[in-house]
VOFI-352874 format. One record per residue (C-alpha): residue in one letter; x, y, z. Coordinates in pm, whole numbers. Layout:
N
 res      x      y      z
   a      X      Y      Z
...
***
This chain:
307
 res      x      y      z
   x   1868  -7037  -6030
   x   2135  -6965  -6310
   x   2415  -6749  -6226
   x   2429  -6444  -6502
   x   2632  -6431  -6795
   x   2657  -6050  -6901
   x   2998  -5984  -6745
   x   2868  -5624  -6536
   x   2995  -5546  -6235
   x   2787  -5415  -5929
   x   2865  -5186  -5671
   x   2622  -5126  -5393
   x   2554  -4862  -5095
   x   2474  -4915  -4800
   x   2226  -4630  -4836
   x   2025  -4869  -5047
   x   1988  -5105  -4798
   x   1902  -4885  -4549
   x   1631  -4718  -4725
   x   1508  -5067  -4880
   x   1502  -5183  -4481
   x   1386  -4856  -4360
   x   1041  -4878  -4599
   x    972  -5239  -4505
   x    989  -5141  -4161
   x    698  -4846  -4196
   x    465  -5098  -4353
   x    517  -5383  -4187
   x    456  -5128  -3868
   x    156  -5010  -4018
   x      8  -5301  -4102
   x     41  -5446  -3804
   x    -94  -5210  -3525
   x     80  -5303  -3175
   x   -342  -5329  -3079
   x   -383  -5608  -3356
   x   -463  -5943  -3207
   x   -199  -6229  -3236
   x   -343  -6367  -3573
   x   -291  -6098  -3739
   x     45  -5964  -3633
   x    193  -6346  -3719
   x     63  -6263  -4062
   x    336  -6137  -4307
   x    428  -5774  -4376
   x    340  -5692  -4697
   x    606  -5648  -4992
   x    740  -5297  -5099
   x    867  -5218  -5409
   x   1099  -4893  -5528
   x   1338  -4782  -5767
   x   1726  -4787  -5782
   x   1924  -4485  -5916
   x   2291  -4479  -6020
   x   2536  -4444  -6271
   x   2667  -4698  -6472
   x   3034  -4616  -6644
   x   3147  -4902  -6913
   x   3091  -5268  -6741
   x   3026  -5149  -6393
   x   2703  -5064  -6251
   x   2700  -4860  -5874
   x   2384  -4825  -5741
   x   2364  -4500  -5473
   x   2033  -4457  -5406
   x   1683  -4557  -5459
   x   1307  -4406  -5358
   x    926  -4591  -5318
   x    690  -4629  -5561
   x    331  -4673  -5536
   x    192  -5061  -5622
   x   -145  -5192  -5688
   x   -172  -5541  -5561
   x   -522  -5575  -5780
   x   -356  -5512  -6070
   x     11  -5610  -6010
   x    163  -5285  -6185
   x    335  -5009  -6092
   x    174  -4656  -6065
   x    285  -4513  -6360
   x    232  -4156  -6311
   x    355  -4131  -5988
   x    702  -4294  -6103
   x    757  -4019  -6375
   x    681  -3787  -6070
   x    962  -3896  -5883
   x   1167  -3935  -6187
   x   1154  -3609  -6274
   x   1220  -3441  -5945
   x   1525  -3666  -5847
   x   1681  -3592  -6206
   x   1643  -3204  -6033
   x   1876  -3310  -5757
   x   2107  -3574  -5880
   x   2157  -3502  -6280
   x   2360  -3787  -6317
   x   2221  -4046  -6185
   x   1972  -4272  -6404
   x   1701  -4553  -6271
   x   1922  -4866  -6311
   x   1599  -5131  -6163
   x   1379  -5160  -5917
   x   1397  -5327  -5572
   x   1109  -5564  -5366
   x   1150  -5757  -5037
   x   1065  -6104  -4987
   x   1262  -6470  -4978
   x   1315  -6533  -5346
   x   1195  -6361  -5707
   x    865  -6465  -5746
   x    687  -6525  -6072
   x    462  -6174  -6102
   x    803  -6015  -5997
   x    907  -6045  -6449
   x    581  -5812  -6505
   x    698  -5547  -6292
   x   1021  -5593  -6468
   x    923  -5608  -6834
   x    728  -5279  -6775
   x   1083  -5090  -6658
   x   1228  -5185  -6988
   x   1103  -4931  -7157
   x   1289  -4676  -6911
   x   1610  -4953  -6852
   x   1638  -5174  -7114
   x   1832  -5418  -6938
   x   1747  -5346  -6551
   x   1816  -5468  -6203
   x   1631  -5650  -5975
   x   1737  -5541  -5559
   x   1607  -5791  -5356
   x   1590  -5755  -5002
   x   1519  -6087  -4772
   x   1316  -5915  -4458
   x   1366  -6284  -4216
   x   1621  -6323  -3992
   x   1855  -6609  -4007
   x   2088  -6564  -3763
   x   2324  -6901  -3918
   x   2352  -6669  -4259
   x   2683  -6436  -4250
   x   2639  -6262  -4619
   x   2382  -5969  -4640
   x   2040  -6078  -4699
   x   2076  -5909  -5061
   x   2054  -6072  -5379
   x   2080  -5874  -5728
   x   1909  -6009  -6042
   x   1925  -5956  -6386
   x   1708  -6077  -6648
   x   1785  -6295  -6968
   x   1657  -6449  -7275
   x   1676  -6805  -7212
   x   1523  -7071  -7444
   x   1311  -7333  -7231
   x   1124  -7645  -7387
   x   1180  -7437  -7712
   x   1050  -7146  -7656
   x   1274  -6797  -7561
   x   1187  -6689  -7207
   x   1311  -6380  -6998
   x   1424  -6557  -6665
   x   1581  -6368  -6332
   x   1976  -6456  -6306
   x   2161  -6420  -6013
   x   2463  -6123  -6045
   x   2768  -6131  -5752
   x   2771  -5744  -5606
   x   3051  -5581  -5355
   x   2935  -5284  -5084
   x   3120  -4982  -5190
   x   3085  -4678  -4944
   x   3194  -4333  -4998
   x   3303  -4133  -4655
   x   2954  -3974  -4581
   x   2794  -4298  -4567
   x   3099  -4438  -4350
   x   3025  -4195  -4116
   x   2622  -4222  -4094
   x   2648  -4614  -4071
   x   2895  -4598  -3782
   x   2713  -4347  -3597
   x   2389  -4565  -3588
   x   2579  -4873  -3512
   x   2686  -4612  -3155
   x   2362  -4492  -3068
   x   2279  -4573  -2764
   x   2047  -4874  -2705
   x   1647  -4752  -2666
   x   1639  -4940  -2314
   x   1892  -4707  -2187
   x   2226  -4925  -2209
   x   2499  -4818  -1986
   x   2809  -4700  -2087
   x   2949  -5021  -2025
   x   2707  -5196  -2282
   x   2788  -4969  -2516
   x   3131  -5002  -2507
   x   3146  -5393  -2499
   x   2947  -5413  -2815
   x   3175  -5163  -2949
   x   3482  -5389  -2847
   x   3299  -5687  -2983
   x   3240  -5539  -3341
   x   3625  -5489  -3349
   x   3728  -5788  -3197
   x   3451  -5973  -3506
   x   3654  -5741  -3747
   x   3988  -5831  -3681
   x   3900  -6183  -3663
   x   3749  -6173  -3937
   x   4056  -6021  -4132
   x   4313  -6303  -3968
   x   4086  -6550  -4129
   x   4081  -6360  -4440
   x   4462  -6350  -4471
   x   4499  -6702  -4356
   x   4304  -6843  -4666
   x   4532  -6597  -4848
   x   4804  -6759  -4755
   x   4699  -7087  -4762
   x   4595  -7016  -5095
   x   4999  -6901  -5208
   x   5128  -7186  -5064
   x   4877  -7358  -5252
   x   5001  -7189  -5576
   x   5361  -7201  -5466
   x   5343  -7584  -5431
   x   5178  -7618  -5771
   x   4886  -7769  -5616
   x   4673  -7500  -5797
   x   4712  -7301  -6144
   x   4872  -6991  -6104
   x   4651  -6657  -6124
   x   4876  -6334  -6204
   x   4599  -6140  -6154
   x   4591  -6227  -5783
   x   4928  -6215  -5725
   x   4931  -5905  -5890
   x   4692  -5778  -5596
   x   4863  -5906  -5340
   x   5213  -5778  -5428
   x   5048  -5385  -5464
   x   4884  -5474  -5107
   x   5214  -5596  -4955
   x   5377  -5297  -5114
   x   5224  -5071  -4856
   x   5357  -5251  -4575
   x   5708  -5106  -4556
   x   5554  -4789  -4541
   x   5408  -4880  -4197
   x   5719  -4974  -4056
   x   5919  -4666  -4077
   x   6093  -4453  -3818
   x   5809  -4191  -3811
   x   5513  -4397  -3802
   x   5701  -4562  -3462
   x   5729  -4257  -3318
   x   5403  -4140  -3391
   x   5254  -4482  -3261
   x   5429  -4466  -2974
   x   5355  -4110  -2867
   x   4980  -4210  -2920
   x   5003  -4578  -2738
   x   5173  -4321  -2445
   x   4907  -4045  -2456
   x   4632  -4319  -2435
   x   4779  -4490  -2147
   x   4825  -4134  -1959
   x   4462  -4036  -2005
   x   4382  -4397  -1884
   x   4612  -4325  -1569
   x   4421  -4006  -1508
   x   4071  -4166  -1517
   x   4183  -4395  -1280
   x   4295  -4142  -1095
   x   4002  -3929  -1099
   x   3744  -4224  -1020
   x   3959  -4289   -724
   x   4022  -3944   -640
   x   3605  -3920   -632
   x   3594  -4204   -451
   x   3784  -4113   -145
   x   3630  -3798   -141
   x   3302  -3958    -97
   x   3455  -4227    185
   x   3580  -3877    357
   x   3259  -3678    378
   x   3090  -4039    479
   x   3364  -4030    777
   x   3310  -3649    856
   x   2915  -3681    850
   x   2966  -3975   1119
   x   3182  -3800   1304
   x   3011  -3494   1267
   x   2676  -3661   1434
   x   2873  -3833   1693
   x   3086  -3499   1807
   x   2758  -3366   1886
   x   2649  -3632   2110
   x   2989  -3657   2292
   x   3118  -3326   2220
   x   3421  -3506   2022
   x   3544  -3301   1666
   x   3509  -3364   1313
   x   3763  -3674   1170
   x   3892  -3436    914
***
């Protein structure tokens, strides 16, 4: 599939996502009763469909949100009526905000997929297509997302509207920052211990920062690269990187040292004091052990308590 041409930038939320995941969940949960046989729950979840809202300022387009919408399979449309509906009462609440597309889940655009679109055009001239791949492939690292756009390509002679494929970055504003790390902490429904908990959370850091060593590694491998004249120069890039290595210094002052090190000592005292209290507990437990032994064996041979 071609790659598109029109030049607009995409933003996504997570919040998208979520909700896009959240709705194929409820079907697919419907659908497929935990009383059905094994046929059909091997059978596959039905698609969902929505709408995307967002803004779109110049050449960039951020999508924030989106909401369902009702689809006849018999007819492959939209329900009409019901989209105006929801329209009209999420222009109430977010005035700004405009439907950019729609969104579907499955593995790839599908060919009924451009009737759903065409029929948008008349609110979007030029919408997006959200789709969300619902299978799990554990050897894929990128998010199962792909964004489309649609364009008038001439095949065997004749002008066509085909899907193109757009590139997208996740942009997150602090109340979504917040909501996506506190589900990633909630506690496991099979009861996890602490100790689960906190090893996941130490894995998801440890998978960050080695993720951002690799990332700076290619970095530099790529201005050595550039330095060598193995590749053309890009002052765009190195425009970037200088304003990024501009904020180092700012780390290394006398303050932040101080203030690191005050913290790095605080953290290690409270450790120290756990420790101290989990073997403080422990002892006390070993002593009233002791004293109960003693205490049944003083009254048998008339001997005292230990302590």
């Amino acid at each position: 599939m071609a790659s598109s041409s029109s030049g607009l930038t995409f933003k996504l939320h997570p919040l998208v996502i979520v909700n896009i995941s959240d709705h194929h969940t409820r079907v697919k949960s419907q659908s497929q009763p935990p009383t059905a046989d094994a046929t059909s729950s091997s059978s596959p979840a039905p698609r969902v469909f929505g709408c995307v809202i967002g803004v779109q300022k110049a050449r960039t387009v951020e999508i924030f949100n989106s909401f369902e919408l009702l689809y006849d399979p018999s007819t492959r449309s939209l329900d009409r009526s019901f989209l105006e509906k929801k329209q009209e009462l999420y222009k109430k609440v977010f005035p700004n905000f405009y439907i950019l597309g729609w969104y579907s889940t499955g593995a790839d655009a599908e060919e009924s997929d451009m009737h759903i679109h065409k029929a948008l055009m008349d609110i979007n001239e030029n919408p997006v297509y959200v789709l969300l791949n619902p299978l799990i492939n554990h050897a894929q690292k990128d998010l199962p997302v792909t964004i489309f756009e649609s364009e008038m390509h001439v095949i065997d002679g004749i002008p066509q509207l085909i899907f193109v494929r757009s590139s997208y970055t996740i942009e997150t504003v602090e109340a979504e920052r917040i909501s996506v790390d506190h589900v990633a902490h909630l506690k496991p429904s099979d009861g996890g211990s602490a100790a689960t908990q906190l090893a996941a959370h130490l894995t998801g850091i440890h998978s960050a920062i080695k993720m951002l060593n690799s990332r700076i590694r290619v970095l530099h491998h790529y201005l050595n690269a550039m330095q060598k004249g193995e590749i053309p120069c890009d002052h765009s890039l190195l425009r970037q990187v200088s304003s990024l290595l501009r904020r180092l210094p700012a780390i290394e002052s006398e303050k932040f040292q101080d203030d690191f090190l005050m913290e790095y000592n605080d953290t290690l005292l409270i450790s120290y004091l756990a420790m101290f209290t989990d073997c403080t507990s422990t002892m006390n437990d070993l002593v009233d052990k002791i004293n109960i032994a003693y205490d049944r064996h003083s009254r048998k041979g008339g001997r005292t308590a230990f302590i």
